[in-house]
C-alpha positions in Angstrom: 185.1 51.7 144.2 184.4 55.1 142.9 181.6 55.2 140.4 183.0 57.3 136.7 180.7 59.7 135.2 181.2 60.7 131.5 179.5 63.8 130.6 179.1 65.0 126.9 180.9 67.2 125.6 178.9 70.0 124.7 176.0 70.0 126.6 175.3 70.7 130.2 176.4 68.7 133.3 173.4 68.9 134.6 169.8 69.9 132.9 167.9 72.1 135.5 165.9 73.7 133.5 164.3 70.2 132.7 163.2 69.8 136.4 162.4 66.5 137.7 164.1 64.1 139.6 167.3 63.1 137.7 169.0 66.0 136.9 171.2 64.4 134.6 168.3 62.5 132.6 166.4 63.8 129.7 163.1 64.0 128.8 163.2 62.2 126.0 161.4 58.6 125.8 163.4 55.4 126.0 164.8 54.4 122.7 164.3 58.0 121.1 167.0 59.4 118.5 166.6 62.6 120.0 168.9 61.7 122.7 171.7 60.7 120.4 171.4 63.7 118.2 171.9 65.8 120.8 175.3 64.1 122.2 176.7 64.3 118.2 176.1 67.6 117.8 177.2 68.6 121.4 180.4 66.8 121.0 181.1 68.4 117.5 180.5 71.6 119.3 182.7 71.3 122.0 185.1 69.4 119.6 185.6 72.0 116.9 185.4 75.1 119.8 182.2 76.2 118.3 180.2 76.5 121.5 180.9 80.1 122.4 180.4 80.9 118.6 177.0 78.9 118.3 173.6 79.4 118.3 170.8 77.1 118.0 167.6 77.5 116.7 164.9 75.2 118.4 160.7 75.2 117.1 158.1 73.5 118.2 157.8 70.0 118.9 160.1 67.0 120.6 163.4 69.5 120.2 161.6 72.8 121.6 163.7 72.3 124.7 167.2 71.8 123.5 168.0 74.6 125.3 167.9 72.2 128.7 170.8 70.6 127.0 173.1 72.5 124.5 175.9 74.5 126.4 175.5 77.1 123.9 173.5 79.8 122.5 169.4 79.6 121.6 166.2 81.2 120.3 163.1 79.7 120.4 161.0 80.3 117.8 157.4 79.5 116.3 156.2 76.6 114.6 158.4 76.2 111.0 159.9 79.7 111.6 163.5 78.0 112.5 165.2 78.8 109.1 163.7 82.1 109.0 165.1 83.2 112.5 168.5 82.0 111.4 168.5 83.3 108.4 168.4 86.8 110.3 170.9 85.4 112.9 173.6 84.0 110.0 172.8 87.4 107.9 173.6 89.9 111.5 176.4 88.2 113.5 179.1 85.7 112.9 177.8 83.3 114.6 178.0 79.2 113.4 173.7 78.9 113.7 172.4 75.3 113.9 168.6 75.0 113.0 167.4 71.7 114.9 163.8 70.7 113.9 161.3 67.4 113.4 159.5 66.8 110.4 156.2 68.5 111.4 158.0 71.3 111.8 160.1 71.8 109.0 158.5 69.9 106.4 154.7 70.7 107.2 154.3 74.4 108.6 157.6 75.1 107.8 158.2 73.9 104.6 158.0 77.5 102.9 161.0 79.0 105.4 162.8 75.8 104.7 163.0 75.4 101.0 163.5 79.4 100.6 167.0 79.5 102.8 168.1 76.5 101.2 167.6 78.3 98.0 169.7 81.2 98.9 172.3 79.0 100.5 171.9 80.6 103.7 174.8 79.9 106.4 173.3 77.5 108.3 173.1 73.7 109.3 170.2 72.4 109.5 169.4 69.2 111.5 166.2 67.3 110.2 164.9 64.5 112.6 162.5 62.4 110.8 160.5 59.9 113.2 157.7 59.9 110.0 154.8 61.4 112.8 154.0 64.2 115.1 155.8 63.1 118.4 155.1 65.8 120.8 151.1 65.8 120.1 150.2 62.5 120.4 151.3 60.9 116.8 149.2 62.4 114.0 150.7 61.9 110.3 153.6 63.7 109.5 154.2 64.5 105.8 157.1 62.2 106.4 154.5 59.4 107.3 154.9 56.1 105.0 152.3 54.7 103.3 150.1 52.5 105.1 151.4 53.6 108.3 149.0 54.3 110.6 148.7 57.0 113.3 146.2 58.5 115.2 145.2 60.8 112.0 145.2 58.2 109.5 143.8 54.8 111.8 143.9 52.7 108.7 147.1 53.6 107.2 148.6 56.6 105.1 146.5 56.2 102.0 147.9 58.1 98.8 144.8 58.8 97.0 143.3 60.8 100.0 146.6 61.9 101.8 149.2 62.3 99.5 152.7 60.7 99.3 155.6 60.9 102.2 158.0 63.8 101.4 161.3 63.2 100.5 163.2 66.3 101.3 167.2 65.3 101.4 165.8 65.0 97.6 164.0 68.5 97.0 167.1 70.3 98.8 169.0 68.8 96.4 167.5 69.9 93.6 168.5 73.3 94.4 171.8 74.6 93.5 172.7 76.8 96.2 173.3 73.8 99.0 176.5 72.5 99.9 176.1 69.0 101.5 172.9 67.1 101.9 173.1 63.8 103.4 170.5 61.2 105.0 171.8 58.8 108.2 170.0 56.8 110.0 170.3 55.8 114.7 169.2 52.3 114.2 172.4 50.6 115.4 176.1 51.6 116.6 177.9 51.4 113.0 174.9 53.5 111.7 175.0 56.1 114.5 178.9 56.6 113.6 178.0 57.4 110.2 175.6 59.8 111.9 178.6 61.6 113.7 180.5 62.2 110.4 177.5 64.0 108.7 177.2 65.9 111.8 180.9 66.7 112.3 181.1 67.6 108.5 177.6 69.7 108.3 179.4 71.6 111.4 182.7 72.2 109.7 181.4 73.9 107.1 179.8 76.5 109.1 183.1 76.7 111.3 184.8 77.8 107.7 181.3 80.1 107.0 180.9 78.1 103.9 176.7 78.0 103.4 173.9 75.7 103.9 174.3 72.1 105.2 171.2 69.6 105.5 171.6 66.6 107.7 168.2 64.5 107.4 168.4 61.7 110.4 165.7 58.9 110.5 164.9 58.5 114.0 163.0 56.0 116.3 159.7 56.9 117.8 159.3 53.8 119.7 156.2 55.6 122.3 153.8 56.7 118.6 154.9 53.6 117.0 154.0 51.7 120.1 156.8 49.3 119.3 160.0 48.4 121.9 163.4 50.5 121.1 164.6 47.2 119.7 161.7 46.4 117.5 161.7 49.9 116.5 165.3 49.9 115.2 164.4 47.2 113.0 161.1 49.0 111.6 163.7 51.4 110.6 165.8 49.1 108.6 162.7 47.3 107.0 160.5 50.1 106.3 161.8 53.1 106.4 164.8 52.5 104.2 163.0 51.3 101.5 161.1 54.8 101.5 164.0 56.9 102.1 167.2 55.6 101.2 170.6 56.8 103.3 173.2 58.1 101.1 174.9 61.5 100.3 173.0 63.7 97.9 175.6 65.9 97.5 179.4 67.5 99.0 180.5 70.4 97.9 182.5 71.2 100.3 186.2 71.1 98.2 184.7 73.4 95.7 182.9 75.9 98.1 184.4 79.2 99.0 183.3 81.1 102.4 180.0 83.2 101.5 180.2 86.8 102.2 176.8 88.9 101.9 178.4 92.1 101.8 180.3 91.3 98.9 178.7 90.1 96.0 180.1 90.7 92.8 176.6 89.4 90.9 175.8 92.0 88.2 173.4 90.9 85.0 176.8 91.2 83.0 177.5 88.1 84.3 173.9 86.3 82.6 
């Protein structure tokens, strides 16, 4: 019997950049939502014919090497400079520009670059992976990291008085007016993970029709930091992490909005 293969849409065949060896294996740990991020986006891509017109922005930290995977376009970039980098991109060419980052990254060093785009409504969709800790370094607090969670920064738990509060930041790009759609999903099961492809498919239409800024915030398993099975993991997600961030849509535009074009703003202070 001859064994079937399915390959992704949108990504490539095989990943030899990655080394290793299983070339068609990632890098990613067992149980990660990396891995499932990646085949939404990719199939959105290579659903909507965006591949050739895309181009992904990757930082620092568990997605610096999307460019292993994604069939498409990429710049890598420093530490919380993703929305900066595509700002410029979205601003020079036509191109559909994905910003894919952790919540180190963009909610910590990058937190700055990310609020400022989302203010001007930059063309962009931004993918927001929140595993609430560092993944890449060893599991240090994020500023997604819940309270009383521990990690290997804060050994007896996330403690408000000394460290602060988790961020919630499906809710601060919210409070912004320039942002089209802002919606939180969650990987923790299959019927979850195909509300995940909607957002994705949606956040990825409306830079097809050059629309503006799209923020897709996906709570993610980090089952090697949280030293907890894929399974168990899952479940932490549902128990915990739900009650700090809730999934639902923050907001949709997308009926109202009209394509943005730069070159052509008709804003004078008549208009105040």
């Amino acid at each position: 019997m001859s064994e079937k293969i399915t390959c992704t849409k949108g990504l490539y065949k095989e990943f030899p950049r990655k080394g290793g060896a299983a070339p068609t294996a990632t890098h990613y740990c067992p149980g990660c939502g990396h891995g499932i991020l990646h085949k939404l986006i990719g199939e959105a891509l290579a659903d909507f014919d965006l591949q050739d017109r895309t181009v992904m922005i990757s930082p620092v930290g568990c997605a610096v090497f999307a460019y292993y995977y994604f069939d498409c376009g990429n710049i890598q970039v420093a530490h919380g400079r993703a929305p900066a980098v595509a700002t410029g991109v979205s601003r020079a060419t036509d191109k559909v520009v994905i910003s894919y980052q952790g919540d180190g990254d963009l909610a910590s060093i990058g937190l700055n670059e990310t609020l400022q785009a989302a203010n001007r409504g930059e063309k962009m969709a931004v993918f927001f992976v929140n595993n609430t800790v560092y993944g890449m370094t060893g599991g240090q607090m994020a500023p997604t990291t819940l309270i009383g969670e521990k990690t290997i920064t804060c050994p007896n738990g996330r403690d408000p008085m000394t460290q602060g509060y988790p961020l919630h930041m499906c809710e601060l790009i919210s409070s912004l007016k320039a942002p089209v759609y802002v919606e939180r999903v969650f990987l923790s099961d299959p019927a979850n993970v195909r509300n995940a492809r909607k957002a994705v498919r949606k956040a990825l239409e409306i830079q097809r029709d050059g629309k503006g800024y799209t923020f897709v915030e996906v709570l993610s398993p980090c089952p090697t930091n949280l030293g907890a099975s894929p399974v168990a993991n899952s479940e932490w997600i549902n128990q915990e992490m739900m009650k700090e961030f809730p999934v639902k849509n923050f907001r949709d535009l997308t009926a109202e909005a009209t394509p943005v074009e730069r070159t052509q703003s008709d804003f004078s202070t008549a208009s105040l």
